[in-house]
C-alpha positions in Angstrom: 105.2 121.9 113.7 106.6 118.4 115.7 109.6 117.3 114.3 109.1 114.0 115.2 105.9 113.9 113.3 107.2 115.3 109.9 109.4 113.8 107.7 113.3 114.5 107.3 112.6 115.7 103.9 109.8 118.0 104.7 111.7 119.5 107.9 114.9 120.2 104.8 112.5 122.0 102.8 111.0 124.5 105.4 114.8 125.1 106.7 116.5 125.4 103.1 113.7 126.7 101.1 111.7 129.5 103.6 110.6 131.2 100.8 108.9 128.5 99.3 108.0 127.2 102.6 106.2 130.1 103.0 104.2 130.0 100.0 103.5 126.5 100.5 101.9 127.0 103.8 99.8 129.8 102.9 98.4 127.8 99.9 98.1 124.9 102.5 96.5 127.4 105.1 94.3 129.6 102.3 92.8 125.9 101.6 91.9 125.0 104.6 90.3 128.2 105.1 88.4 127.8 101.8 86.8 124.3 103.0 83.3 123.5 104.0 84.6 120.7 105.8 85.0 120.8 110.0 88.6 120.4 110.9 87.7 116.8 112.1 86.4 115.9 109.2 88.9 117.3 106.7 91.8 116.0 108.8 90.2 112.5 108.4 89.9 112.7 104.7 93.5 114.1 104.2 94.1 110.6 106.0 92.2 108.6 103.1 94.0 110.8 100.6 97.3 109.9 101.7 96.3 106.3 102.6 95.0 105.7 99.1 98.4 107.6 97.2 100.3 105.7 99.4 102.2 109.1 101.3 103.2 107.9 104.0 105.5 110.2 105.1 102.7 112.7 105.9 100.6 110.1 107.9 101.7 110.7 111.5 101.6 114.6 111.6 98.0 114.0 110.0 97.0 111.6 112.4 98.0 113.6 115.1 96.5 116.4 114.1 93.5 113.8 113.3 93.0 113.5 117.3 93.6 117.1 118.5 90.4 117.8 116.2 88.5 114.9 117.9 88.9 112.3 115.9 88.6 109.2 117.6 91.2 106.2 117.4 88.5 104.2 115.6 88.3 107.4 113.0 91.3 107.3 112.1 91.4 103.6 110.9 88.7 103.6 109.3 89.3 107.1 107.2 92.9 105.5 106.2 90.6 101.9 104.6 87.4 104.1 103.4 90.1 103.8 100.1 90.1 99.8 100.4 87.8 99.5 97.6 88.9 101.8 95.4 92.8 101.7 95.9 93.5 98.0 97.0 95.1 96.6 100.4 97.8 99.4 100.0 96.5 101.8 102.1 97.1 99.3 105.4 101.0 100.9 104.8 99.5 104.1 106.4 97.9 102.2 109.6 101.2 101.6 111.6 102.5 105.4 111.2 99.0 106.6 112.1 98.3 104.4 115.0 102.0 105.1 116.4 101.2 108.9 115.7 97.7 108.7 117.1 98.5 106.8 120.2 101.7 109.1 120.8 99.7 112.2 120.7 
């Protein structure tokens, strides 16, 4: 995992708490497994979902990981305002991280 790209709290947790790290990631891993979704296409709709709950602090590792799977610049954007309707202007606070993340990767 890229330091850089995950937050200071999130890099404490998998130090100081491995065991619930662990479980965390295998949840997270068991998930992603589970999907029906492409890993383009699930990597852009965790985007919206963070976006629209206003988590920021997971935005740039997602966006990253956004491009690796394929996702184009122009993806990325417009999975973090698909939520514009729904949940308001406030998912624009998720368009610096990502585009810093993106254009970093």
């Amino acid at each position: 995992m890229d330091d850089k790209l995950t937050s200071d709290a999130f890099q404490l947790f998998l130090k100081e708490c491995p065991a619930h790290a662990k479980a965390w990631m295998t949840a997270v891993h068991g998930l992603g497994e589970a999907s029906a979704l492409d890993e383009k296409t699930a990597s852009l709709a965790y985007l919206a979902v963070l976006a629209a709950l206003r988590l920021d602090a997971g935005v740039p590792f997602h966006a990253a990981h956004a491009r690796q799977a394929g996702a184009s610049r122009e993806e990325v954007i417009s999975a973090i305002l698909v939520g514009l309707p729904a949940a308001g202007n406030a998912v624009t606070h998720a368009l610096p991280a990502a585009l810093r993340a993106y254009d970093e990767a």
